[in-house]
Structure formats: C-alpha cells, structure tokens
C-alpha positions as CSV (number, residue, x, y, z in Angstrom):
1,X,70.5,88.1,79.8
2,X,68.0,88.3,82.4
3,X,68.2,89.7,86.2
4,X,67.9,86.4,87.0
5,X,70.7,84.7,85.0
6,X,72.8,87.8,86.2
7,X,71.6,87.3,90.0
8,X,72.7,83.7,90.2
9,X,76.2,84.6,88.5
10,X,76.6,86.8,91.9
11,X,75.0,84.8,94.4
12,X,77.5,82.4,93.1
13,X,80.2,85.0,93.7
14,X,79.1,85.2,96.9
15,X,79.2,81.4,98.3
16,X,82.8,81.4,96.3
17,X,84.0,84.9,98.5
18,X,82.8,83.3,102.2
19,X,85.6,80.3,101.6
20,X,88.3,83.3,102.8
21,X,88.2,84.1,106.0
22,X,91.4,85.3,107.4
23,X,93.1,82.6,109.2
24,X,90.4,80.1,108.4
25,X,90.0,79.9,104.3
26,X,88.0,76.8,104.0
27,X,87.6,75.1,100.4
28,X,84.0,73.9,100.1
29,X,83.9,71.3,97.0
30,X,80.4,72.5,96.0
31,X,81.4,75.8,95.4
32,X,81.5,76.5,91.3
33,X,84.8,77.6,90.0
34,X,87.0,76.2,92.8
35,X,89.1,74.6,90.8
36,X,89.9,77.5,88.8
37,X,90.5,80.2,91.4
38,X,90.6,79.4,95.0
39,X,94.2,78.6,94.9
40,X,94.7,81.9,92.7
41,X,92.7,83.8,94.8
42,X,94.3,83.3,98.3
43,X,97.5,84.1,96.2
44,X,96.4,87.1,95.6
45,X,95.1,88.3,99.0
46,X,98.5,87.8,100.1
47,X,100.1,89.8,97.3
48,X,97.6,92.6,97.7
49,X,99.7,94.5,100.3
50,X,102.7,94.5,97.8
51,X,100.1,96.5,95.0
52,X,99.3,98.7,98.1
53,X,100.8,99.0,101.3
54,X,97.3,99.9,103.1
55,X,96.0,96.4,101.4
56,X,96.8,94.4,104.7
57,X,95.6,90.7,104.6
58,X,93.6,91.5,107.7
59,X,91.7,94.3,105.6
60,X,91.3,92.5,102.2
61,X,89.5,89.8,104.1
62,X,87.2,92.1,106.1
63,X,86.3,93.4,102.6
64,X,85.5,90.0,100.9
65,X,83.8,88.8,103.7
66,X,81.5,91.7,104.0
67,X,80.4,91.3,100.5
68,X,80.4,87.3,101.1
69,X,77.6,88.4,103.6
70,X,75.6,90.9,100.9
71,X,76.0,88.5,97.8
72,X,73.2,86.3,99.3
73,X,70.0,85.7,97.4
74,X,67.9,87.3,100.3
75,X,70.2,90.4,100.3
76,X,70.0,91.0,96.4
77,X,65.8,90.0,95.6
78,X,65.5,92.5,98.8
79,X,67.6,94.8,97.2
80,X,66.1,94.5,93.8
81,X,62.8,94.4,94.4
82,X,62.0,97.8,94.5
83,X,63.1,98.2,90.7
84,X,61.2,97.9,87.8
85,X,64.4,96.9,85.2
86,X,61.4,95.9,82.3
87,X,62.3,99.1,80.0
88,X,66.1,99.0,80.3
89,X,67.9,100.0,77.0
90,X,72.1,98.8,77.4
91,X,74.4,101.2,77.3
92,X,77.7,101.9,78.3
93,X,78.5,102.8,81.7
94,X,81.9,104.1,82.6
95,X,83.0,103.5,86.1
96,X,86.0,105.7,87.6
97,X,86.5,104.0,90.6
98,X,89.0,105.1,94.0
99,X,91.4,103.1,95.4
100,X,91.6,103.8,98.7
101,X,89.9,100.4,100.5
102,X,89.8,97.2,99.1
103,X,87.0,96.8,96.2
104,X,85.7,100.3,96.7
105,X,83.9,100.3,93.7
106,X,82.4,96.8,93.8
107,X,78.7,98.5,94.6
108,X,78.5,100.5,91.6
109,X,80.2,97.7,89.3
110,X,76.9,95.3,90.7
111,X,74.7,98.0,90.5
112,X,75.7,98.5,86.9
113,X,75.5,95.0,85.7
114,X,72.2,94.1,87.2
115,X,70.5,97.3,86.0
116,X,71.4,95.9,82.2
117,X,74.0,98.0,81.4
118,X,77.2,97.1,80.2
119,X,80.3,98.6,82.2
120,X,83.8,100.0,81.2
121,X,85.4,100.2,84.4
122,X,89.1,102.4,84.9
123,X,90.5,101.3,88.5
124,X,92.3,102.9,90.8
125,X,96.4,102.7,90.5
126,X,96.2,101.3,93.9
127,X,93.5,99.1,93.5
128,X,94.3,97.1,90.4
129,X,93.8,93.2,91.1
130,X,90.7,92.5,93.1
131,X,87.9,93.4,90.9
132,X,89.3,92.3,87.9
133,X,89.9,89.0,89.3
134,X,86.2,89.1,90.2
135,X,85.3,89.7,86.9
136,X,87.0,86.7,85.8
137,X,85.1,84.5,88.4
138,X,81.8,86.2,87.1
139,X,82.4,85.2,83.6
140,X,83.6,82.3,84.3
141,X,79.9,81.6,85.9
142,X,77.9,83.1,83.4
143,X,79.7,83.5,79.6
144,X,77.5,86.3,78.5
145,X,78.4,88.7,81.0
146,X,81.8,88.8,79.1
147,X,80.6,91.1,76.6
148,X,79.1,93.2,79.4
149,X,82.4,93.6,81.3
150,X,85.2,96.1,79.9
151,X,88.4,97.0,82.2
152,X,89.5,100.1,80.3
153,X,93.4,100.9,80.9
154,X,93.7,104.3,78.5
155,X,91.8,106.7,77.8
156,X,87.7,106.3,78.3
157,X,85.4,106.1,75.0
158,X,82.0,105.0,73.9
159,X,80.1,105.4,76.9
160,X,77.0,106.8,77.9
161,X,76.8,107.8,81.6
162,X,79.4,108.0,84.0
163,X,79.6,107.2,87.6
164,X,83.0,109.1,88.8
165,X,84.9,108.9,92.5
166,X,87.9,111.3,93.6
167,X,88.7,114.0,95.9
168,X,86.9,117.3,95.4
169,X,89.5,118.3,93.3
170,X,89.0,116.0,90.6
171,X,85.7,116.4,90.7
172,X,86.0,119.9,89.5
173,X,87.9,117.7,86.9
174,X,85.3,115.0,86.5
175,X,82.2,118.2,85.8
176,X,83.9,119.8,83.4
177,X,85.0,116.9,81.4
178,X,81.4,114.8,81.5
179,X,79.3,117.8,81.6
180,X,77.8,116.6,78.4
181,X,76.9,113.1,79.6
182,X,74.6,111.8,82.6
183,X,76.8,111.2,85.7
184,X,77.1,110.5,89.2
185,X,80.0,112.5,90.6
186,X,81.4,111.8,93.8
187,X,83.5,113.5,96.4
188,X,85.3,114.0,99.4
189,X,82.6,112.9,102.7
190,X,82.9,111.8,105.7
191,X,81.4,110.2,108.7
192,X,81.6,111.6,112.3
193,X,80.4,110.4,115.6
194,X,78.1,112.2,117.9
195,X,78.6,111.2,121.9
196,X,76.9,112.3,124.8
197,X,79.5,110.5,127.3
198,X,76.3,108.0,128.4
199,X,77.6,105.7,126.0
200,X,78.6,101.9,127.0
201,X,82.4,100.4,127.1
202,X,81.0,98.2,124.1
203,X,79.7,100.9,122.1
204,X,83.0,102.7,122.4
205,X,84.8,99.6,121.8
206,X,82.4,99.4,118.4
207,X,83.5,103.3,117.6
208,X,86.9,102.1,117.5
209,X,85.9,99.8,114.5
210,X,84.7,102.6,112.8
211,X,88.0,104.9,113.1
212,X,90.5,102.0,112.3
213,X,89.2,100.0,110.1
214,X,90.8,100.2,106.6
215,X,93.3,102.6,108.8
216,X,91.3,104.6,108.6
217,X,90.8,104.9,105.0
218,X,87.7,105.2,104.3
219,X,84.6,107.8,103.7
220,X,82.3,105.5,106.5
221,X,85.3,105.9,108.5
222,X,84.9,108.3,111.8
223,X,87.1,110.9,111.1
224,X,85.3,113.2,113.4
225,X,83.4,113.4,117.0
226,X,80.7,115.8,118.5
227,X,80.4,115.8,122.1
228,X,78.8,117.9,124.8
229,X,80.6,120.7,126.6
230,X,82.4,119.6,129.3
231,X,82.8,116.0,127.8
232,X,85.8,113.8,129.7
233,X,87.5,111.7,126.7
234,X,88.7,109.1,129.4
235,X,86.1,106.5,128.6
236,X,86.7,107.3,124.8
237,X,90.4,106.1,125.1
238,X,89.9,103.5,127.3
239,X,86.9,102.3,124.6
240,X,89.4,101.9,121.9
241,X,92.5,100.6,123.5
242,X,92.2,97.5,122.0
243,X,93.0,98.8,118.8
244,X,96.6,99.8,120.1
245,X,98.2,97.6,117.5
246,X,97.4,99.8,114.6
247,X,100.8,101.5,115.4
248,X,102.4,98.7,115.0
249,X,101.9,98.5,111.2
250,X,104.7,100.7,109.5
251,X,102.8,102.8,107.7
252,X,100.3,103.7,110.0
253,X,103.1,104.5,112.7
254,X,104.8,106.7,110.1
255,X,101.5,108.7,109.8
256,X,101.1,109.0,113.2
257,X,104.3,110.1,113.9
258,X,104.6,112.8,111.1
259,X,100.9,114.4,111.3
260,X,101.3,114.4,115.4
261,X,105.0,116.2,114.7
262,X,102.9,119.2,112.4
263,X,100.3,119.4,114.9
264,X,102.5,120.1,117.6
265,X,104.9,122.4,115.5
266,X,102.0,124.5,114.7
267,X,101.3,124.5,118.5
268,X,98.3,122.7,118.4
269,X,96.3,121.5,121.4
270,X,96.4,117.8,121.5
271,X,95.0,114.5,123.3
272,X,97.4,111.7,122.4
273,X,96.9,107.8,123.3
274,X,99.9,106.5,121.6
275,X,97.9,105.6,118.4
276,X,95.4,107.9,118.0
277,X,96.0,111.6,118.1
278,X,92.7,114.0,118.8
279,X,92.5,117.9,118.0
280,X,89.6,120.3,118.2
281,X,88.9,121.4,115.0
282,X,85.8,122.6,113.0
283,X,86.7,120.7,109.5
284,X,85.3,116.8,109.2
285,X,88.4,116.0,107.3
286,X,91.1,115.3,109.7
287,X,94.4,113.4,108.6
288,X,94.8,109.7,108.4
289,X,95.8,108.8,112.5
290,X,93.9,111.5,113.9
291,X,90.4,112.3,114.9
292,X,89.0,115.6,115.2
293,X,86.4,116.6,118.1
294,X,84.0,120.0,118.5
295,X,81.7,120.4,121.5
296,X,78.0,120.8,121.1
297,X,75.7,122.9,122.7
298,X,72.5,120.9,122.6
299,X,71.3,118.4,120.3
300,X,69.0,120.5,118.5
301,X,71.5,123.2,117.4
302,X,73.7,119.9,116.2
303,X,71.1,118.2,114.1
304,X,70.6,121.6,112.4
305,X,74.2,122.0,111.3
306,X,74.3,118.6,110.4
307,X,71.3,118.9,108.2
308,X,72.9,122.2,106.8
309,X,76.2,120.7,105.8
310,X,74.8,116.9,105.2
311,X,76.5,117.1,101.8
312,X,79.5,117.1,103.8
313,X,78.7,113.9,105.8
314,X,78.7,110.3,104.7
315,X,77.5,108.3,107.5
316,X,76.5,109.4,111.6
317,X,77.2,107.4,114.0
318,X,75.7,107.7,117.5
319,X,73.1,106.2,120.4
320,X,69.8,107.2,118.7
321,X,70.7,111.0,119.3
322,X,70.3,112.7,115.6
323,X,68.3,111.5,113.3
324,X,69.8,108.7,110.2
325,X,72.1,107.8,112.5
326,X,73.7,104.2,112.5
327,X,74.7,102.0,114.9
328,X,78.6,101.8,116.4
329,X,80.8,99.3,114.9
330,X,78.4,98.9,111.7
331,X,80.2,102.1,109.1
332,X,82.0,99.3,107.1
333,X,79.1,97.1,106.9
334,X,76.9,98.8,104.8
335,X,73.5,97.0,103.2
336,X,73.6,97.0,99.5
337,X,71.0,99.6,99.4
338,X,73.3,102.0,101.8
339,X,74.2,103.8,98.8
340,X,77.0,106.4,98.9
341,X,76.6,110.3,99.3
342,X,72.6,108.9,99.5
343,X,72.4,109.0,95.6
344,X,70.4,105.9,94.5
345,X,72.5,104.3,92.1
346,X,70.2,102.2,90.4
347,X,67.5,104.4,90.2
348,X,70.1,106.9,88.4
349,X,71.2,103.9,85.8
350,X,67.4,102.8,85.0
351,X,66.9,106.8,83.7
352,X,70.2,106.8,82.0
C-alpha cells in the first residue's frame, strides 16, 4: 500500500466522523460508507456510556469531532511531510492502549498504520467499541489495510516494537516485560496551569475547558495551578462557573463528594465552589474533582522547576509566561504532531 492509498482511507474517515456533532448529526450522501455505518455509529455513541460510565454522549462527540477536524488532508500532508517513509520494512507493532477518554489511542493506531507497519492493538477494558468500529470503517475504505489491522483480545505475540500506556505502575510492568524489544512506554503526566491573576474572564473561562473536559480524565487535563504569592482565586471561580453542571452527572458528584469528605478528614485546607474542590499541594497529580495549587515566587525560579521535573508534565497552560506553553481552552485539541510525553512517534516507528 502506499502513504497515499492509506491517507485517503483516513481523510475519508475524517469527512465520515464530522456528520456527528452532538445534537446536530447530519447525514451527508456523499460521504463513503454511509450506508453501512452512520446508523450503527450514532447507535453506538449512545451506548458508549453503558461500556463506561465516564463515556458521556457530550464527551464521545468532543472526541470524534476533534479528530473530524485533524483527519483533513491539509492536517495529515502537513503532518507527514517531514518523514521520509521510502525505507520502511513492515513489522508488527503492538499497541497497549488506556481507556481513560474516548479513542485515547487513536494517534498512535494512525501513526502506526501510515508509517507502514502493521498494528496488533489490545484496548482498554473501558474503551472497547470505538476504535474497533473505526477499524471497520477504514477497511471498509480501503481492503488492504485488513491485513494490516489486528485487535488482539489474549495474550500479545509476534510483534516487533511496542508502544505501551498505563500508570507508572504498569510501566514498571510494561519495562520489564518488553525490555527485549523497541518500545515506547508511557506514564502517568500531567498538565498544570500557570496564572499571574492578569488573566481575562475568557481565558479563565477557557481554563475551565481544560480542567473538565473528559471530567477531568485526561493527561492534557489541568490537574494543577501555579500562581504568585498572594494570588486571590475569586476571579478563578468566577472563570469557571459555567461549568457548574459537572456535579450534576452522578459519577462526577460521587467523586466530589468522597475525595472532598478525605480531604477534610485529614484536616486539609480547602477552597470549595460546589464542583470543584482546590488544595495546596506540591504533587501534579491531584484526584479526579479537585485541583491542586502552589504559589510561585517569580517566574524564573518556576520555569526552572518546570524544566527540572518536565518528565512529570504533559502540557502548560498559561498567558505567554513559561516557555512551550499552550493556549487556554486548547489541552484537548492537540495537532496531530502534539505528540504525547514529547516522544515523536513516527520518528520512533520509522527506526523500528
């Protein structure tokens, strides 16, 4: 197969995704493969949240729309153009993918398929449906890529690299087990906010997009904020009080009410909105309904932390004040050569 013949098959994935919007799923009669799946497809948005709870209508469509938006021919000879893909051997790529927002592991399923290789993909427990579907759709476009695709459900063999997601526990796991074959091996990141209190009602309203989308769920999701000394988080909570209806959802309120009820038992200090819980703390890891915060000194002495524990960090969010910062409201939207942990996926399959 060439990259072009596998480029089409996803550009054409990409005019079939931007039919579902939520609310507004509109059947366009040119689209290939309507027939077949449109129907089946809006079926299964709405039985996602019965595979997993977290899989809310509202957040499967945010997730096929986003990579609606990236499938575009523009987006992928951008992206691709800065590969030579001439000397590619196939081999067999296995992909352990997470679970934790919808189509998590799309990127690296892409990446593998238009590098050459072929992939043997193991999903997530709580992510079982949507890329397999997917898969259908892409071999339903273009036959050949049927022998490149492989959804393993037992145990993983005959496969040459691996590209491996989990906690930081199972990556201990994941070293030991493919320490004898090329891998990618990802853990536990995540993204944090840095605020000087100069920032606009907009731009706060945008940080709130970061925090709750997905719940929350995410590694791009804001889990943690810097701010100066003296900082007033008035203008932070009145930012992001138009996400108030998270609590609403019934496993988000259950979150929220059993991680506020262990902070305050261990007699921590705690700002409280109602739907957000915030606690000083030094760790970037803080539980799902709950940011943490640390004051800063100056800027300078925070960009050097940050650049000492960047393994730490997935994405920085702020108003131009540290450097490789993004852009508020924009963690969840990520280019398709934003690549996770900053590890060049297809650089790493085209040595494999």
């Amino acid at each position: 197969m060439t990259l072009d013949t596998k480029k089409n098959a996803f550009i054409k994935l990409g005019k079939f995704l931007s039919q579902f919007k939520e609310g507004n799923c509109s059947k366009d009669e040119t689209v290939f493969g309507n027939d077949l799946f449109f129907e089946k497809f809006i079926d299964l948005i709405q039985l996602s949240q019965s595979h997993n709870g977290w899989y809310t209508p509202e957040q499967v469509y945010f997730s096929i729309d986003s990579w609606a938006k990236a499938l575009t021919e523009e987006n992928l000879t951008k992206w691709l153009s800065e590969y030579d893909f001439s000397a590619v051997k196939p081999k067999n790529i296995a992909l352990i993918l997470a679970g934790n927002i919808p189509l998590v592991g799309f990127h690296d399923f892409l990446s593998v398929l238009l590098s050459g290789h072929n992939v043997l993909v193991k999903t997530s427990s709580n992510d079982q449906h949507l890329l397999p579907f997917l898969a259908n759709y892409l071999i339903a476009a273009e036959s050949d890529l049927k022998n490149k695709i492989t959804f393993v459900e037992g145990k993983l063999e005959n496969f040459d690299a691996v590209i491996a997601t989990g906690s930081n526990n199972t990556a201990r796991y994941f070293e030991y087990y493919f320490k004898d074959k090329p891998s990618i091996i990802r853990k536990n990141r995540n993204s944090i906010a840095v605020l000087n209190g100069e920032e606009t009602k907009e731009q706060l309203l945008a940080l709130g997009e970061d925090i709750f989308r997905y719940f929350g769920l995410g590694c791009r999701n804001v889990s943690k904020l810097f701010v100066p000394k003296g900082y007033s988080f008035d203008s932070f909570f009145e930012g992001i009080f138009e996400y108030q209806d998270v609590i609403h959802y019934e496993k988000y309120a259950n979150n929220y009410d059993y991680n506020k009820a262990v902070f305050l038992m261990s007699n921590f200090k705690l700002l409280d909105n109602g739907f957000l819980t915030i606690k000083e703390d030094s760790s970037y890891s803080s539980p799902i309904t709950s940011v943490f915060y640390e004051y800063y000194e100056t800027i300078e002495d925070l960009q050097k932390r940050l650049n000492d524990e960047s393994q730490q960090i997935q994405c920085i969010v702020s108003n131009n004040l540290v450097k490789n910062s993004i852009e508020f409201g924009t963690t969840q939207k990520p280019n398709l050569w934003d690549y996770a942990d900053n590890i060049d996926t297809v650089s790493f399959l085209l040595t494999v």
